[in-house]
C-alpha positions as CSV (number, residue, x, y, z in Angstrom):
1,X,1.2,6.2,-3.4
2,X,0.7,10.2,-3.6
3,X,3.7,12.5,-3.7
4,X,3.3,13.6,0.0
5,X,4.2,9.7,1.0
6,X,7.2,9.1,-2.1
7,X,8.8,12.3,-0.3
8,X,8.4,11.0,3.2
9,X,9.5,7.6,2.1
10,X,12.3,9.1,0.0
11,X,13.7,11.2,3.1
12,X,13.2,8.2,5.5
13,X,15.5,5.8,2.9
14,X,18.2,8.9,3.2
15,X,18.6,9.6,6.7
16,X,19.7,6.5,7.2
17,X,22.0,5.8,4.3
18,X,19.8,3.6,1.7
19,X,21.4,5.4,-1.4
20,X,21.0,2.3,-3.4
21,X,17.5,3.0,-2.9
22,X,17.3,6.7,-3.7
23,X,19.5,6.8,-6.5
24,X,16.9,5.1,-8.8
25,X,13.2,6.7,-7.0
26,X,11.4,4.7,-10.1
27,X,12.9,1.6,-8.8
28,X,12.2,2.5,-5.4
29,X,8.1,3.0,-6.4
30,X,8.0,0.0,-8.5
31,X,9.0,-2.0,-5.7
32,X,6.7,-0.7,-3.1
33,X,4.0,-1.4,-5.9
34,X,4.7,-5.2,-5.5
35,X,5.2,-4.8,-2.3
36,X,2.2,-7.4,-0.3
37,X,2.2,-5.4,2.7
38,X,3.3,-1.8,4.0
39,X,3.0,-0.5,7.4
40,X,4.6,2.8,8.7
41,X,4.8,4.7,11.7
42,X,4.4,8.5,11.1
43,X,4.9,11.4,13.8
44,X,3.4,15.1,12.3
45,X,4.5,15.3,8.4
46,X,7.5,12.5,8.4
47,X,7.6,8.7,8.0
48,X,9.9,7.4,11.1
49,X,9.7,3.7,10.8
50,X,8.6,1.6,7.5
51,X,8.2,-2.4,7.1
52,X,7.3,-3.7,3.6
């Protein structure tokens, strides 16, 4: 995962409240490491909708 997505993914998990999830990024990253499958739905330079 490049920086360009951990922002996007970072900003998605904020607008809608996940703090738990941004409070720790490293945890965040390590989990979508193990994660089996990702799939997101982008519009122009933003993540809008993310299942892991």
């Amino acid at each position: 995962m490049d920086e360009k997505d951990q922002t996007e993914i970072y900003d998605l998990y904020e607008s809608v409240g996940w703090i738990a999830y941004t409070k720790n990024p490293d945890r965040l990253w390590q989990a979508f490491a193990n994660s089996q499958y990702m799939t997101e739905k982008n519009k122009p330079g933003e993540i809008v909708a993310l299942i892991r």
